[in-house]
C-alpha positions as CSV (number, residue, x, y, z in Angstrom):
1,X,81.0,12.8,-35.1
2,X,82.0,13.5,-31.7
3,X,83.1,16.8,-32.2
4,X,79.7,17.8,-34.4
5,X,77.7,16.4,-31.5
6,X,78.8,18.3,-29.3
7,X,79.0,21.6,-30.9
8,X,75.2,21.2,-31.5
9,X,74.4,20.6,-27.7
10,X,76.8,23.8,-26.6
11,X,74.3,25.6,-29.0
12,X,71.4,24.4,-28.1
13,X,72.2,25.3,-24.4
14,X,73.4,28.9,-25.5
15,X,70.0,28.7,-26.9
16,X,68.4,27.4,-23.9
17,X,69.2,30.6,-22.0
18,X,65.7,32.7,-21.4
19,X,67.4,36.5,-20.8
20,X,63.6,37.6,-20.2
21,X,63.5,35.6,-17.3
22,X,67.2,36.0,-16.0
23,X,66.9,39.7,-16.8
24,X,63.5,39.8,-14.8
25,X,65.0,38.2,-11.8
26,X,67.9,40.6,-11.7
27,X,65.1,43.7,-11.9
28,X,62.7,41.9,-9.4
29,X,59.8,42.6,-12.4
30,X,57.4,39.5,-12.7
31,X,58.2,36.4,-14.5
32,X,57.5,37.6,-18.1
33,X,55.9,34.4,-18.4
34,X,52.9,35.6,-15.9
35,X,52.0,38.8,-17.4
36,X,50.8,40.5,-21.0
37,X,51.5,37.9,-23.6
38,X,53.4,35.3,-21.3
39,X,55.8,34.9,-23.9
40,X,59.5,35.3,-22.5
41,X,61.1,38.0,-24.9
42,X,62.0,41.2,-25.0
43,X,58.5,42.9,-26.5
44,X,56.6,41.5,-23.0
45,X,59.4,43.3,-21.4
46,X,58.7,46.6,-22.8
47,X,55.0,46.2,-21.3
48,X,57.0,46.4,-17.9
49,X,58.0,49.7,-18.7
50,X,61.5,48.7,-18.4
51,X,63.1,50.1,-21.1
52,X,66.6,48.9,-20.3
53,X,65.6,45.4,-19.5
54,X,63.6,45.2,-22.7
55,X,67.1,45.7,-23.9
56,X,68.9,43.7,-22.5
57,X,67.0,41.0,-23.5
58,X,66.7,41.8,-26.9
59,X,70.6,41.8,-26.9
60,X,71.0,38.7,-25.0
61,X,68.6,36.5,-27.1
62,X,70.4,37.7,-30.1
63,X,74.0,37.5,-28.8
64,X,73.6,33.8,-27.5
65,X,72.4,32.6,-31.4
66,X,75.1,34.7,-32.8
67,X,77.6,33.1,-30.2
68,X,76.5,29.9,-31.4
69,X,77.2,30.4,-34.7
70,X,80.3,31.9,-34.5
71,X,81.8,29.0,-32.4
72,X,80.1,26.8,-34.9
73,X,82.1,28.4,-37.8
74,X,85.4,28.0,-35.5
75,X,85.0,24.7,-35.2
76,X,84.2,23.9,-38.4
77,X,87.6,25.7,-39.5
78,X,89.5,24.4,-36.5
79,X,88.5,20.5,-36.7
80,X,87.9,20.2,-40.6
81,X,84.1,19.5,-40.4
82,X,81.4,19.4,-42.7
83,X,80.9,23.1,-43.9
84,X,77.1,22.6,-42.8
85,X,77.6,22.7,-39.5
86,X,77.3,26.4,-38.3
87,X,73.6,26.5,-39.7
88,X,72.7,23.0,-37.6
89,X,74.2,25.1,-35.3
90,X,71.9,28.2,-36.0
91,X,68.9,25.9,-35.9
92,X,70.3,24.2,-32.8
93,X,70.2,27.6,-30.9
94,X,66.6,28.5,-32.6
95,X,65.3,25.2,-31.4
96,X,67.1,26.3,-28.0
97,X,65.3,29.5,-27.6
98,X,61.9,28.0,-28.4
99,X,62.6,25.0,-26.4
100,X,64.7,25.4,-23.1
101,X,65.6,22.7,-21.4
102,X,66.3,24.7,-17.9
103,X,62.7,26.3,-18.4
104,X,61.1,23.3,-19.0
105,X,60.9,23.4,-22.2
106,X,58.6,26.6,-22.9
107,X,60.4,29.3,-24.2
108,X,59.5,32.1,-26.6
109,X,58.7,33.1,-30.3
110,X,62.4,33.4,-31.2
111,X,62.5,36.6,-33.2
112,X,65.2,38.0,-31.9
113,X,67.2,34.7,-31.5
114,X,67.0,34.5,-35.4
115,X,68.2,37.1,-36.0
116,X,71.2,36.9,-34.2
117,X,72.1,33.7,-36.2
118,X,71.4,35.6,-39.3
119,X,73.7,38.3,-38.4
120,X,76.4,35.6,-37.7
121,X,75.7,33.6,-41.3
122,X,75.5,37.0,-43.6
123,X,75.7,40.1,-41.9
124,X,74.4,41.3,-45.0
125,X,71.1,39.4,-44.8
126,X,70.5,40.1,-40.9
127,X,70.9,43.7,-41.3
128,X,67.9,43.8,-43.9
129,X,65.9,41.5,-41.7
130,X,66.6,43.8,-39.1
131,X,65.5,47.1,-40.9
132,X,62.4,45.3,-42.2
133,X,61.3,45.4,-38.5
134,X,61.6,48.2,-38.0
135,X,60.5,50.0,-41.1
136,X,57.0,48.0,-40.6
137,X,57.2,49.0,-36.5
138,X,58.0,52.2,-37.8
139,X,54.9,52.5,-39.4
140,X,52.6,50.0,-37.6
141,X,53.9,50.0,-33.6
142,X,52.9,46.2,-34.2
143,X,55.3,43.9,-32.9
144,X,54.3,40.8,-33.9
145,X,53.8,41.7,-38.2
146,X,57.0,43.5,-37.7
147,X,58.4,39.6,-36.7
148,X,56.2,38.4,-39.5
149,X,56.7,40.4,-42.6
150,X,61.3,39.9,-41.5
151,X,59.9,36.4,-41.4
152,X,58.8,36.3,-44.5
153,X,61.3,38.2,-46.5
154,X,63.9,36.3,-45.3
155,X,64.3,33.6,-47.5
156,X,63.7,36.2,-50.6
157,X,66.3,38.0,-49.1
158,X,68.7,35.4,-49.1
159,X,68.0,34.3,-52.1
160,X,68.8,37.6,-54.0
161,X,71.6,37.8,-51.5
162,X,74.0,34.8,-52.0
163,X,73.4,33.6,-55.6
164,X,74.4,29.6,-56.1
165,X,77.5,29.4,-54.2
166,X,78.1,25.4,-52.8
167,X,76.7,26.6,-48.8
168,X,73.3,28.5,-50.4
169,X,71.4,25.1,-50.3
170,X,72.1,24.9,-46.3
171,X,71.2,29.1,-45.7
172,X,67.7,28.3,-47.8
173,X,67.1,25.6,-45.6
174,X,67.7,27.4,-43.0
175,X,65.8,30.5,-43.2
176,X,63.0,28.3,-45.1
177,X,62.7,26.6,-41.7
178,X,63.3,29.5,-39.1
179,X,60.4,31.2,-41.2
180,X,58.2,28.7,-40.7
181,X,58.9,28.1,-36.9
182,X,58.6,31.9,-36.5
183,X,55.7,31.8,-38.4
184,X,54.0,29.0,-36.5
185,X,55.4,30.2,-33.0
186,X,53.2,33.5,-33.6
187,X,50.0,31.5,-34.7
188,X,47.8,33.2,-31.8
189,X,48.9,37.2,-33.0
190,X,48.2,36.4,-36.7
191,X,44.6,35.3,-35.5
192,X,44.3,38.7,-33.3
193,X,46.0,40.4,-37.0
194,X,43.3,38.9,-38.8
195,X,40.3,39.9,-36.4
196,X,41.8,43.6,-35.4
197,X,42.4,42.6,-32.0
198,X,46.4,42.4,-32.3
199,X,47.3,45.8,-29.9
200,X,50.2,48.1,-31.2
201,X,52.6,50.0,-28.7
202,X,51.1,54.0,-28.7
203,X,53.8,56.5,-29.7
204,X,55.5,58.4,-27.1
């Protein structure tokens, strides 16, 4: 019990680390909480037109949940625990991202934090999520349905993926409820989807 508990608070304070705003301080940009869509990820740090802090955001908020999950799934081996454990674990860093406790609490719309998880429970299944994006930002420049339609695909992904085996129960539940967060973190975009108003990046 101890040992659970605690690997669940080390991922939730991987989690809890906001690379948009570390990475801004170290650049001297504005607090990406101030500016464009004032959410701390690495899409507001594009609008900076910092390329490389853009990123290294997007690599740090998906290192820290694949970190997570990794140290999870050692621990799980190491101590004999419940085989369930890396995807609290997963969620635990999610959760992390959205909600940091060391910036009170407001984080961002944890995109790339989910799919750092994913990569760390099925390589197999992150890499799709991953070329979802971008095929859709490929063809759209839209960030945010790029987040979406991965998002969505997810659990149909996973499903198709990893059959019956004993741990598929705990991965649906999983992706079922990162979906939905993701989903419900970008509530405001799919309004600006539905009205025309969401703004794509312009092709260079």
């Amino acid at each position: 019990m101890i040992e659970s508990t605690l690997i669940l608070l080390i991922a939730y304070l991987l989690g809890s680390i906001a690379f948009a705003i570390l990475v801004a301080r170290a650049y001297g940009l504005p607090d990406p909480r101030s500016h464009g869509s004032g959410n701390p990820g690495a899409t507001n740090m594009l609008r900076t037109g910092r390329k490389s802090a853009a990123a290294l955001t997007l690599i740090g908020d998906a290192l820290k949940g694949t970190v997570a999950v990794w140290f999870a799934q050692w621990a799980t081996t190491r101590y004999g625990l419940p085989i369930y454990m890396p995807y609290l674990a997963a969620l635990a860093a999610f959760l992390g991202h959205l909600f940091p406790v060391f910036f009170g609490f407001k984080g961002g719309k944890g995109v790339a934090t989910a799919l750092g998880v994913l990569i760390a429970l099925d390589i197999r299944l992150g890499g799709l999520c991953i070329l979802t994006w971008l095929a859709v930002f490929g063809i759209t420049r839209v960030s945010s349905l790029s987040a979406l339609v991965a998002a969505i695909l997810a659990p149909l992904y996973g499903y198709y993926l990893l059959g019956h085996g004993p741990e598929t129960r705990f991965l649906a539940g999983i992706l079922a409820t990162l979906s939905v967060l993701v989903l419900a973190r970008h509530h405001s975009n799919i309004r600006k989807l539905l009205s025309g108003e969401e703004k794509a990046f312009k092709k260079r």
